[in-house]
C-alpha positions in Angstrom: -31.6 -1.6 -14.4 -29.8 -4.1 -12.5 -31.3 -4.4 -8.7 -28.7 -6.8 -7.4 -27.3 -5.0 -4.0 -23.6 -3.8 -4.8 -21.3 -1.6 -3.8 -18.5 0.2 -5.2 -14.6 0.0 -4.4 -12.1 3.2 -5.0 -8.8 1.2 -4.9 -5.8 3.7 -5.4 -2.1 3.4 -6.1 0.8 5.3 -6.7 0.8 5.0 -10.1 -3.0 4.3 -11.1 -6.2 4.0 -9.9 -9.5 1.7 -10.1 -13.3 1.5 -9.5 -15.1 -1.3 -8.8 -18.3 -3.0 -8.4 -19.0 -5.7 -6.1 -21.9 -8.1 -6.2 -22.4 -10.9 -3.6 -24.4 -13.4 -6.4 -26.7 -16.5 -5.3 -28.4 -18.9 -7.7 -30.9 -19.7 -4.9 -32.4 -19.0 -1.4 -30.1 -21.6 -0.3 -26.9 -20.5 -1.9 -24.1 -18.9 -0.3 -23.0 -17.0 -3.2 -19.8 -15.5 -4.8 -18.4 -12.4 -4.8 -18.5 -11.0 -8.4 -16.0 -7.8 -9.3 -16.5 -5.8 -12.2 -14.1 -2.9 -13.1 -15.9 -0.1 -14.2 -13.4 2.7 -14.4 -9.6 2.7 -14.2 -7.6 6.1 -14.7 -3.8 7.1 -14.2 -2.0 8.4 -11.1 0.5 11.1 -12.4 2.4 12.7 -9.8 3.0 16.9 -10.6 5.8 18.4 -10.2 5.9 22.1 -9.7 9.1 23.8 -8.9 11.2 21.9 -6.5 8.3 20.0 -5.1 6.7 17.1 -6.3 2.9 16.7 -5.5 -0.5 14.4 -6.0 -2.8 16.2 -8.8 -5.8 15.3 -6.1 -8.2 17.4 -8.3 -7.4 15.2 -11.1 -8.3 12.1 -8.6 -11.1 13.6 -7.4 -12.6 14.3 -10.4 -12.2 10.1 -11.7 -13.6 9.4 -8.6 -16.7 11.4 -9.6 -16.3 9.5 -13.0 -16.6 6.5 -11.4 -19.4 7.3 -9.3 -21.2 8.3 -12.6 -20.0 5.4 -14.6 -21.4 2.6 -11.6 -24.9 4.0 -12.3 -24.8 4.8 -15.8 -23.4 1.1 -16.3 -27.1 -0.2 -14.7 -25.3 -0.9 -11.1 -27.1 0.7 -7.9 -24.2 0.2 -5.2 -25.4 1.3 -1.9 -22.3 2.5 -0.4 -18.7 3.4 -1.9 -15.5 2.7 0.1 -11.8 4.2 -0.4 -8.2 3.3 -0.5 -5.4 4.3 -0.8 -1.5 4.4 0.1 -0.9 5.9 3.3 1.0 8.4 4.9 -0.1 11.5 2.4 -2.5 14.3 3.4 -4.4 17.4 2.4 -4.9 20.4 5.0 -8.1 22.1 5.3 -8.7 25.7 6.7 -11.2 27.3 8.6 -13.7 27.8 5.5 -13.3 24.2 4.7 -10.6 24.5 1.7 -8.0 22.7 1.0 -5.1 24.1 1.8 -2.5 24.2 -1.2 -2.0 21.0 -3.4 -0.9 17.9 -1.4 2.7 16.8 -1.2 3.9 13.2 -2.7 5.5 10.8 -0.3 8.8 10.6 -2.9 9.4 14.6 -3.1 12.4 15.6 -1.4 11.8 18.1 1.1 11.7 15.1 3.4 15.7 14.7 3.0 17.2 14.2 5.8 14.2 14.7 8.2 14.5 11.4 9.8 18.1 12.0 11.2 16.7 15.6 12.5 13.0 14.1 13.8 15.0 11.9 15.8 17.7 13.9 17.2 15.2 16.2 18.7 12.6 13.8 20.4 14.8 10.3 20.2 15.0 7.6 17.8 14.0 5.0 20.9 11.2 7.0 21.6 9.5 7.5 18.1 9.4 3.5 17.5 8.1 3.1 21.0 5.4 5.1 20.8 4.8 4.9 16.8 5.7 1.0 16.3 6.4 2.6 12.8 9.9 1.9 11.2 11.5 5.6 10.0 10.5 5.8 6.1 11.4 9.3 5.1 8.2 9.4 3.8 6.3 8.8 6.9 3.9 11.7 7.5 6.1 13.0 10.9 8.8 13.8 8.7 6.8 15.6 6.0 4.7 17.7 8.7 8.3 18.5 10.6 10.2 19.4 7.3 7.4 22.2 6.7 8.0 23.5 10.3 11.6 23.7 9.7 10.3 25.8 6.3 8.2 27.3 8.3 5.4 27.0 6.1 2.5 29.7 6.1 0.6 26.3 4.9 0.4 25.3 8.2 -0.7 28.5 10.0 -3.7 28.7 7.8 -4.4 25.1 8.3 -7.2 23.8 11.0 -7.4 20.3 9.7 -5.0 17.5 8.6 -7.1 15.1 6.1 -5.2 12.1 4.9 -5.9 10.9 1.3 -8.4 8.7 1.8 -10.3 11.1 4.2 -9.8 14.0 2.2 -11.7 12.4 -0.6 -14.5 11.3 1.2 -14.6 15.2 2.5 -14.6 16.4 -0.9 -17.5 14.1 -1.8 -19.6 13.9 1.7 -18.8 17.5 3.5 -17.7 15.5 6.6 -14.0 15.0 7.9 -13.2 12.1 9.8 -9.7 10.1 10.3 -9.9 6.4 9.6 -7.6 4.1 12.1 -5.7 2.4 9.6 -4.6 5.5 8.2 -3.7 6.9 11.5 -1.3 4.8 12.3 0.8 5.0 9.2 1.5 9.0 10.1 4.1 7.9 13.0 2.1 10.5 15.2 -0.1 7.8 16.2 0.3 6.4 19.6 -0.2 2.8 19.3 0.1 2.1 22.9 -2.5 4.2 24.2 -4.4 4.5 21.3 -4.7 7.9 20.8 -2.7 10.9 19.1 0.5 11.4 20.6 -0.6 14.8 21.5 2.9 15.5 23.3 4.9 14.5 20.3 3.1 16.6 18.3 3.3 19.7 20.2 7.0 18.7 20.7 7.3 19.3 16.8 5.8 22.7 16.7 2.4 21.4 15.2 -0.8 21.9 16.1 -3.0 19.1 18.2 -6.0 20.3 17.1 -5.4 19.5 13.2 -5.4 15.4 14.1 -9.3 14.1 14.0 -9.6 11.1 16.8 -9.7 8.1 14.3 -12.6 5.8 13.5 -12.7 2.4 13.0 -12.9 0.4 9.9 -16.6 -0.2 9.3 -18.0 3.3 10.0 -20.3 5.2 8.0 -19.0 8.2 7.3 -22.4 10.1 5.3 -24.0 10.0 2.1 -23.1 12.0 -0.9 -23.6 15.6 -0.7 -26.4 17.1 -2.3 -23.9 19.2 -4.6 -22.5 16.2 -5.8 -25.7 14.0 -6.2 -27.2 16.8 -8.3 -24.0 17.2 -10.6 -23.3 13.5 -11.7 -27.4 12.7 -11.3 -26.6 9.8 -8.8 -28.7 9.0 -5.1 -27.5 9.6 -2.1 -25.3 6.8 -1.3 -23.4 5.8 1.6 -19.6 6.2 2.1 -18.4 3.9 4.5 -14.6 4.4 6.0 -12.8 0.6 4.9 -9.8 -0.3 6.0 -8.9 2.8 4.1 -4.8 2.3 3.9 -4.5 -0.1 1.0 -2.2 -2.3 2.5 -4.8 -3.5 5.4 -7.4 -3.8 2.6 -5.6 -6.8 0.7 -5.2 -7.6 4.1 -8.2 -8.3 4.8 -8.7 -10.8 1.6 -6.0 -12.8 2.0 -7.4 -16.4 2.3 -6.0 -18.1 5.1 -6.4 -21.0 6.7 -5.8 -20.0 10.2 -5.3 -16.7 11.8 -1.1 -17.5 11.8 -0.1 -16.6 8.4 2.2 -14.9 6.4 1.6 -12.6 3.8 3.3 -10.3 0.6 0.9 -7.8 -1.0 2.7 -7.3 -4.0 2.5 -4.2 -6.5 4.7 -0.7 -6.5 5.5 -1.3 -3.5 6.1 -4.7 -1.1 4.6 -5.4 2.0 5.6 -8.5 3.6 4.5 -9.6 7.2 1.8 -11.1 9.3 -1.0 -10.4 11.5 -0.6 -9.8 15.0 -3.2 -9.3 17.8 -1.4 -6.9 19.2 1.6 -4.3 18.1 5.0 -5.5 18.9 7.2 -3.0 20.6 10.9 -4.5 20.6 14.2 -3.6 20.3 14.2 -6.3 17.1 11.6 -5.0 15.8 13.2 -1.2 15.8 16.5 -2.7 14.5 15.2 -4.5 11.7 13.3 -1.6 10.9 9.9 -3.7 10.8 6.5 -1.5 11.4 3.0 -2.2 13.0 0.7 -0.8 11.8 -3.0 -1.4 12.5 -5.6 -3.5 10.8 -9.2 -3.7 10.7 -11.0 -5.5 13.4 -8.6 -4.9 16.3 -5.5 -6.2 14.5 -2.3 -5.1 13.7 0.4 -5.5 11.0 3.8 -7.0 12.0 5.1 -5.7 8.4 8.1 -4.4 6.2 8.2 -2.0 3.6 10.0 -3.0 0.7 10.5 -1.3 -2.8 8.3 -3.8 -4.9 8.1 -3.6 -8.7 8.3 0.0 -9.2 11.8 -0.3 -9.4 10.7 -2.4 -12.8 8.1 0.3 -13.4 10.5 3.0 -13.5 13.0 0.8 -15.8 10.4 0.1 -18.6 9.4 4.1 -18.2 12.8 4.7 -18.8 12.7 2.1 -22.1 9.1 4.3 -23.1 10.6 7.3 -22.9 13.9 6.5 -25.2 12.0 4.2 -27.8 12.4 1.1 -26.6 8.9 0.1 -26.0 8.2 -2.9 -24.0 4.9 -4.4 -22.4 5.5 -6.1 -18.8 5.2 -9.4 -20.2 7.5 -8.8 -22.9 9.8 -7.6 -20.2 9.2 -10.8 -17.9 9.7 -13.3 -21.0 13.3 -11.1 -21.9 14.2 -12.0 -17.9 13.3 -15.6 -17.9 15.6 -16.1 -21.0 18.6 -14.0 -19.1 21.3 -15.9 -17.2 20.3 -16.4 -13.7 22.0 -15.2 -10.9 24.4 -12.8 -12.5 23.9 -9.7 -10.2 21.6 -8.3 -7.2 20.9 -5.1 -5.8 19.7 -4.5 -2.4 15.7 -3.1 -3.2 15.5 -0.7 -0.1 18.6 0.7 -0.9 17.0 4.8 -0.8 19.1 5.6 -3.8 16.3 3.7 -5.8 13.6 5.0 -3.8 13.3 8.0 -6.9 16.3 8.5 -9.1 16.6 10.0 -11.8 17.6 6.9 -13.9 16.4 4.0 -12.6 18.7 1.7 -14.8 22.0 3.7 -14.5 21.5 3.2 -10.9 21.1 0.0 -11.0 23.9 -0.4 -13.1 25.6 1.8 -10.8 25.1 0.1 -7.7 26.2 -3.5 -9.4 29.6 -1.7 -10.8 30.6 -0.5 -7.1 29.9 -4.2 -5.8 32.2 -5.8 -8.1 29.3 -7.6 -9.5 29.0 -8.1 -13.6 27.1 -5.2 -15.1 23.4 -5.8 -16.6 23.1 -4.2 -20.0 19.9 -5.8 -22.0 16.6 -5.6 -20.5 16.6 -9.1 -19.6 19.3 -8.9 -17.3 18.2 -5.9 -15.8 14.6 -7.3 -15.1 16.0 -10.8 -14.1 18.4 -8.6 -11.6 15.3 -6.7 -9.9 13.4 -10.1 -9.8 16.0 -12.6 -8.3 16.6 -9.2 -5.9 13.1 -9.1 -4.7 12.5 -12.4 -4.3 15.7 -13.1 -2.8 14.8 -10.3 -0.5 11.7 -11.6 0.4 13.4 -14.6 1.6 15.6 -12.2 4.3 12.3 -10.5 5.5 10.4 -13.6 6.2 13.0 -15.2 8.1 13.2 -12.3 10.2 9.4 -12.1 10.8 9.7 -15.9 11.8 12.4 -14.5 14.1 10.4 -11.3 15.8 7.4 -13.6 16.5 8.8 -17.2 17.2 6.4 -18.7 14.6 6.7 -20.8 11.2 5.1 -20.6 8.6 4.3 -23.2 5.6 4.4 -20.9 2.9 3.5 -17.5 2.1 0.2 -15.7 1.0 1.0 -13.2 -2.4 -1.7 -11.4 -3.0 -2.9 -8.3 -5.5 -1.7 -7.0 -8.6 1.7 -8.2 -8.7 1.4 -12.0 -8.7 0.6 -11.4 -12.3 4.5 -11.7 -13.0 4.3 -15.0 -13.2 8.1 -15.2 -12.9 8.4 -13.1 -9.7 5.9 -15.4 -7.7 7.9 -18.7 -9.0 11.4 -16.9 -7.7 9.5 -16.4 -4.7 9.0 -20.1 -4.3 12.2 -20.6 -4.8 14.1 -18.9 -3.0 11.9 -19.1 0.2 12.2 -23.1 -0.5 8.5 -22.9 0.6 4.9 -22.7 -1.5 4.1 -19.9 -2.6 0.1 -19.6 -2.7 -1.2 -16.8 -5.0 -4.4 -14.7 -5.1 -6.5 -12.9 -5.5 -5.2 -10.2 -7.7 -7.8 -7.6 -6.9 -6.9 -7.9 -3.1 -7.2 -4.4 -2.3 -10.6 -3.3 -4.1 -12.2 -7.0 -2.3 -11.2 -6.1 1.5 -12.7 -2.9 0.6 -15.8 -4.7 -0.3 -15.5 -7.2 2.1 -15.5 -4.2 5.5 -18.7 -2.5 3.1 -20.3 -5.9 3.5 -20.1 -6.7 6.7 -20.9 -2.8 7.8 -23.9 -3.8 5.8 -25.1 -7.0 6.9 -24.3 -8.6 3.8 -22.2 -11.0 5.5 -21.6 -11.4 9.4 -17.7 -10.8 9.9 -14.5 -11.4 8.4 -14.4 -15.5 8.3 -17.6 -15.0 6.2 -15.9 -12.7 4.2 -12.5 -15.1 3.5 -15.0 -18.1 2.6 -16.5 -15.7 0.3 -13.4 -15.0 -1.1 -11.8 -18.6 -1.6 -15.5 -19.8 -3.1 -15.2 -16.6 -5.4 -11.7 -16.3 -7.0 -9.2 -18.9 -8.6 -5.6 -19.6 -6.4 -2.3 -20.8 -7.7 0.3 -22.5 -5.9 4.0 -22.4 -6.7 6.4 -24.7 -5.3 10.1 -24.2 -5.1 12.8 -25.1 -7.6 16.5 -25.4 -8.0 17.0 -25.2 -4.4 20.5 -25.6 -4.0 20.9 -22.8 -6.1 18.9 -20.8 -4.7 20.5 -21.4 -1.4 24.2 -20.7 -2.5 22.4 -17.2 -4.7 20.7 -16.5 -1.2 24.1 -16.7 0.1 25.5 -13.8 -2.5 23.0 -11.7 -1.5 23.7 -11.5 1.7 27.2 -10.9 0.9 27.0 -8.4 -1.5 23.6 -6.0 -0.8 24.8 -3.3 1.7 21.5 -2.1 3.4 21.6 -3.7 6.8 17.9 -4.3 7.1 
């Protein structure tokens, strides 16, 4: 049996997730130690879809979650506290016997269509960002809660509390229901200004105040595993601690800066570019450019944009899977480097590649109506997306620099998506700046990092970066072929239609 204190990470995505063990290791007394990460467990995400509605199969995830409890300790670990997280925004509803509440819906279904021009026409477009800080996603929990009171589902009559994902797991394992901050404040119900549920927004809506939990702070221990659950898998009683539980403010919290003014990309299915703020920012620039804060661990908040990331390449090679043409990533990447640069862009946030039914057509679709040249092979297609992304990168970041009057050197990429090699050299690039990369597991480490420090493993966050630069190998990109990066910046701009 291995006695070294650990604990154990739950890191989720949208399309897969992971379990992880974290060890701080020391040679000697004197030592500081490095963080060691061992994945124990990783298992698919597969969204259902029943009838016209698309949904998470949470029992499927709860269950791997169990696995990975049982796998920590059956692999000789002895964590002695688990964290989660997740994406945000998605929730489970419990009733008054404790019971979930149907099976919950996934941020990309579409009863959600067209709920963003409604939500705002009824309480004001003004004052949703002024009280939310939130930029209007479609999937934003608001608009899913107020397109089921426009269905008037029974769901929600039966309902007495509103879990989100994160939470909802930790109920299903501990038997207590709490609401972690992070997670709060990706719901667009969440008032940043005064901290608190906007209880007259949500009464506005035709919801119920008493379904929202006052939040917690990232840090808190939430339990210990029920007895139910310690007796089926034949674990202890371990501790579940609420992280940073919204994924995003996880990597977060791993990024190794140098100084508290930084910019960052946490890059995977999905994008999220921006910097760390002490304070939201509520401004009319901020609204227009449809930027979001939402908040961080340790009394911070994230100046950040949403941005469609590498599922958009995901959904091209399942596409290639399903009609035979069988490619890894990598082969995919190598196919783009090879492919003739600057050919064609797409705009990433356009929402007609948020979840279409053919992600290549679409693309193809989208280049035919700009007078662009068509991609065809897979190379061009990739190279498309990644000159796109990267490209796009390089409007977001200019426009953060803009919102909060700084500069910055270079940008911070961080979790599973600086593995395309490629896509963090583009970057570089086009941004004409460095490019620093890692780590990869970004995600599953903040986790470990707020366990840690709720712990007394190590004293606060500055304790935790230093862990995390003496723990895990960085790469740094620099820029190339700037002049052509510049004058391919410049087609972008000309040619991508979404305004933000």
């Amino acid at each position: 049996m291995n006695d070294t204190p650990a604990v154990l990470a739950f890191d989720m995505g949208a399309s897969s997730g992971r379990a992880l063990i974290g060890e701080i290791i020391r040679q000697d007394e004197g030592d500081q130690g490095k963080l060691q990460i061992t994945e124990i467990h990783r298992f698919p995400n597969i969204p259902v879809q029943f009838g016209e509605h698309l949904h998470w199969n949470i029992a499927a995830l709860f269950q791997e979650v169990k696995n990975g409890i049982q796998k920590a300790f059956q692999s000789g670990y002895t964590p002695q506290s688990y964290g989660m997280d997740t994406w945000g925004v998605d929730f489970g509803l419990i009733d008054r016997n404790g019971e979930l509440v149907g099976i919950p819906y996934h941020y990309r279904d579409t009863q959600t269509m067209g709920m963003v021009e409604k939500t705002s026409a009824q309480v004001g477009r003004q004052r949703l960002f002024d009280e939310s800080g939130l930029a209007f996603m479609p999937f934003n929990t608001i608009f899913q809660l107020h397109a089921m009171v426009k269905a008037d589902s029974p769901k929600l009559e039966i309902a007495e509390k509103l879990l989100l994902t994160p939470d909802l797991l930790h109920y299903f394992l501990t038997g207590q229901q709490v609401c972690e901050f992070t997670m709060a404040t990706t719901t667009q119900l969440y008032h940043v200004k005064n901290r608190a549920w906007n209880t007259q927004l949500i009464e506005e809506l035709g919801l119920d105040p008493s379904l929202f939990i006052d939040p917690i702070e990232p840090g808190t221990i939430i339990g210990k595993l029920q007895d139910s659950i310690c007796q089926e898998l034949n674990v202890p009683a371990i501790q579940a601690i609420a992280v940073a539980s919204h994924d995003t403010e996880s990597a977060v919290v791993a990024v190794p800066a140098e100084s508290k003014t930084f910019a960052y990309l946490v890059s995977g299915t999905w994008s999220l570019l921006g910097t760390e703020l002490d304070e939201p920012l509520i401004h009319p620039d901020v609204l227009d450019l449809e930027f979001s804060n939402e908040g961080g661990a340790y009394g911070t908040f994230q100046l950040l944009k949403n941005i469609m990331g590498l599922w958009i390449v995901q959904e091209c090679k399942r596409h290639w899977d399903r009609n035979g043409n069988e490619y890894s990533f990598s082969e995919l990447v190598d196919l783009a480097r090879e492919a003739e640069p600057f050919r064609s862009f797409i705009a990433p946030d356009d929402l007609r590649f948020m979840n279409p039914p053919d992600m290549i057509a679409e693309i193809q679709s989208y280049c035919r109506e700009t007078g662009q040249k068509v991609p065809q092979s897979a190379g061009e297609i990739v190279r498309c997306i990644l000159e796109s992304l990267a490209l796009r990168y390089r409007e977001v970041l200019e426009r953060v620099e803009k919102l909060t009057g700084n500069q910055y050197a270079g940008l911070h990429m961080v979790g599973g998506g600086i593995q395309n090699e490629l896509l963090c050299q583009f970057t570089a690039s086009a941004l004409g700046r460095p490019v620093w990369t890692g780590p990869v597991e970004a995600s599953a480490i903040g986790n470990m990092l707020v366990q840690f420090i709720a712990s007394g493993a190590i004293q606060n966050r500055e304790e935790g970066i230093q862990l995390v630069k003496r723990s895990f190998p960085m790469s740094s990109y620099e820029p190339e072929q700037g002049e052509e990066w510049d004058q391919a910046f410049a087609s972008f701009r000309s040619i991508t239609t979404v305004s933000v």
